[in-house]
TORRO-138948 format. One record per residue (C-alpha): residue number from 1; residue in one letter; x, y, z. Coordinates in steps of 0.02 Angstrom, whole numbers. Example, Ala and Ser with C-alpha at 12.3 -4.5 7.8 and 13.67 -1.06 7.14 Angstrom:
2
NODE    nr   rest        x        y        z
NODE     1      a      615     -225      390
NODE     2      s      684      -53      357
***
This chain:
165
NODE    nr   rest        x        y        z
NODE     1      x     3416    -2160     3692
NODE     2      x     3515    -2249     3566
NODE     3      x     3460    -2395     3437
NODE     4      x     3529    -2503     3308
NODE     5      x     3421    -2455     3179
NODE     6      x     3459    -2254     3120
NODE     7      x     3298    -2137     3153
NODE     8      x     3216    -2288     3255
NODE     9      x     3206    -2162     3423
NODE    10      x     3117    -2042     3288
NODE    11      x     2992    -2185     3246
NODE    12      x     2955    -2224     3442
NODE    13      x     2945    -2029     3484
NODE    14      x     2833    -1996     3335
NODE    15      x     2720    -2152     3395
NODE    16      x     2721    -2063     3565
NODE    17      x     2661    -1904     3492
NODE    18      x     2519    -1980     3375
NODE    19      x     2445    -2073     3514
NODE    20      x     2463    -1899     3614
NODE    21      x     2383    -1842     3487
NODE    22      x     2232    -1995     3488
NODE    23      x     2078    -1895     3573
NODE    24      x     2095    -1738     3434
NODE    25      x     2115    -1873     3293
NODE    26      x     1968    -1960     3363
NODE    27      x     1861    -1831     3417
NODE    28      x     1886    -1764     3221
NODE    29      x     1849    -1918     3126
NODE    30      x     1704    -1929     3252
NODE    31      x     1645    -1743     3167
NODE    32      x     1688    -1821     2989
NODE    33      x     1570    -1961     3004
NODE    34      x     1422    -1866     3072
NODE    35      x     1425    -1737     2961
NODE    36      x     1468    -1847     2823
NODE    37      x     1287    -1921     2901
NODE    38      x     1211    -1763     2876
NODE    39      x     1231    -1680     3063
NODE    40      x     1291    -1509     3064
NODE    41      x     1473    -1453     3165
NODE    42      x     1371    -1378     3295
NODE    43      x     1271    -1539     3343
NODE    44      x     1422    -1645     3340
NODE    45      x     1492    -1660     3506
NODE    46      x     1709    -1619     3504
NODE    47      x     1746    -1571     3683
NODE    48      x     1883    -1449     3706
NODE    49      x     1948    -1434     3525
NODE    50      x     1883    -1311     3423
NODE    51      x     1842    -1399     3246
NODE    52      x     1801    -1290     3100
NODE    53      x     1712    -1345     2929
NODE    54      x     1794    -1295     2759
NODE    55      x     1691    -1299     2629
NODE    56      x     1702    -1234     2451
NODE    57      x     1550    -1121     2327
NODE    58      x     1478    -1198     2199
NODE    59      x     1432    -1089     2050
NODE    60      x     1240    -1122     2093
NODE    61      x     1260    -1035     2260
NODE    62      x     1278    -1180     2384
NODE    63      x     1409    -1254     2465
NODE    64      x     1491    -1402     2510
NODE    65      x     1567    -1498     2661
NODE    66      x     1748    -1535     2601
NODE    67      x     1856    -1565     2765
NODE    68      x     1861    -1546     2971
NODE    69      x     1998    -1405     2989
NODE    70      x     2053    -1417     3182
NODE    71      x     2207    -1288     3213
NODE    72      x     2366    -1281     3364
NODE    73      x     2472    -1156     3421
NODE    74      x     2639    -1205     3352
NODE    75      x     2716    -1183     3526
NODE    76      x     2591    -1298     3606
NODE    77      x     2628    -1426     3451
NODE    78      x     2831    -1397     3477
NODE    79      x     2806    -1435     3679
NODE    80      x     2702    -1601     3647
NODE    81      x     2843    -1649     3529
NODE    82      x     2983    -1601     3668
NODE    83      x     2874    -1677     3812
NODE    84      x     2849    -1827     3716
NODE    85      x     3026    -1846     3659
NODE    86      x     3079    -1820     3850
NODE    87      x     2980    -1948     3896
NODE    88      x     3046    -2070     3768
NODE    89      x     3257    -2026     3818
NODE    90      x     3278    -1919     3673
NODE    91      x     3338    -1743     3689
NODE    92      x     3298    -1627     3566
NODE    93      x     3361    -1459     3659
NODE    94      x     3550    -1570     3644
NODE    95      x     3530    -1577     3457
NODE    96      x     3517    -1418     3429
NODE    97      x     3660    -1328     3315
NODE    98      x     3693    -1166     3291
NODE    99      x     3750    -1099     3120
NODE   100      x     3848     -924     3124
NODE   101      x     3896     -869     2937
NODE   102      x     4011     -708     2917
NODE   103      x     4040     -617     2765
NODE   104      x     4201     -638     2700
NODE   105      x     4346     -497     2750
NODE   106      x     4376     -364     2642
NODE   107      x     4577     -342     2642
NODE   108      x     4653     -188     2535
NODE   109      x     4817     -182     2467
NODE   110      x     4884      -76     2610
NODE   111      x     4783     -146     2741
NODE   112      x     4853     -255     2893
NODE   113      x     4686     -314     2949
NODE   114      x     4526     -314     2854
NODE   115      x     4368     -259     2894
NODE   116      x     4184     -329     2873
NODE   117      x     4093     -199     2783
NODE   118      x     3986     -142     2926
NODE   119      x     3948     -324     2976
NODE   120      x     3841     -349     2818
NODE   121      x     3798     -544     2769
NODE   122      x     3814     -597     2940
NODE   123      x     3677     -729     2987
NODE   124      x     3646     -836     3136
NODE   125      x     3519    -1000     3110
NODE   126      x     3472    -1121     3238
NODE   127      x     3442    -1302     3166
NODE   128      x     3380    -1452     3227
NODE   129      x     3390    -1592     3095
NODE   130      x     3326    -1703     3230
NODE   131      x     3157    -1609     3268
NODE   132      x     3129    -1600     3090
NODE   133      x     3156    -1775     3086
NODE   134      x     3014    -1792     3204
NODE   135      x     2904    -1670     3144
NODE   136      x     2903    -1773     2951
NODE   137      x     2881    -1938     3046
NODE   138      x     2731    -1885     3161
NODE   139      x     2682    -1805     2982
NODE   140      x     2703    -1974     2921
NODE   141      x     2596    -2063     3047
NODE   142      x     2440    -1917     3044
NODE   143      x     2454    -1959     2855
NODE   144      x     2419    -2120     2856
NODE   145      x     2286    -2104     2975
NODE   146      x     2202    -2002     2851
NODE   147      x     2252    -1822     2926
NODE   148      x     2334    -1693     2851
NODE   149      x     2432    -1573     2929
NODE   150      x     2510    -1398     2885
NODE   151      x     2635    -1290     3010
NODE   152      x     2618    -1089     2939
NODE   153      x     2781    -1024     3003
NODE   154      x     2768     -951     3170
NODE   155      x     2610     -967     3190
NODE   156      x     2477    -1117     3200
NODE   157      x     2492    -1318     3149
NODE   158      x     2340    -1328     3053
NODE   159      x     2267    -1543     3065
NODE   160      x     2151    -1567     2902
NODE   161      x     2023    -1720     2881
NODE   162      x     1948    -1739     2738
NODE   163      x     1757    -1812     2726
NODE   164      x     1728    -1946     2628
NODE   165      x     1549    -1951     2524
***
């Protein structure tokens, strides 16, 4: 997939994702609204997602509502990002580079070859400017839709709603 316009086939794969992502996004502003009504979690309705309430303590000894927390296994979240760039002609398995770093030689004065000091320093990344690419503009998009959303490294993508009073 190639376009005129730099980072366009980011925009149209991060569209692709979001409105993946529609029935969650619904189903939680769905939650916000009734329990911004006064329903409690359990009575709203939210199908197969499992949608938690974070609230904070007051000094008094009651608590308050604050946001619908609604959390992803970052696997699952890095496969609907892959199937949805597959779908759209993008690779992101093809941008993919691999950074090797090696500590620099250590040469003596007698030495003919040098040696590496036990192979010390030596680091191997994998990056993927495009995926991160993606993952800021489907940020982007569940931003201004009014979610906010949080990848813990390794672990879960965590999707935040605020309520509104």
């Amino acid at each position: 997939m190639s376009s005129k316009r730099p980072g366009e086939d980011i925009d149209r794969v991060a569209a692709r994702v979001a409105e993946n992502l529609e029935e969650l996004i619904a189903v939680m502003q769905e939650a916000a609204h009734q329990i911004s009504g006064g329903r409690s979690l359990q009575e709203v309705p939210v199908g197969r997602y499992h949608l938690y309430l974070a609230k904070t303590e007051h000094e008094e000894g009651h608590s308050r509502a604050e946001a619908i927390i609604c959390t992803m296994e970052q696997e699952e979240y890095l496969d609907l990002l892959e199937e949805a760039a597959a779908e759209m002609g993008l690779c992101l398995e093809a941008e993919s580079e691999l950074d090797v770093a090696l500590p620099e030689p250590e040469f003596g004065e007698d030495m003919v070859t040098g040696g590496f000091g036990n192979f010390k320093g030596v680091s191997v990344k994998l990056h993927n400017r495009c995926l991160d690419e993606l993952i800021v503009a489907v940020y982007c998009r569940l931003e201004a839709r009014g979610l906010e959303v949080a990848c813990v490294p390794d672990e879960d993508v965590i999707f935040y709603l605020p309520l509104r009073d």
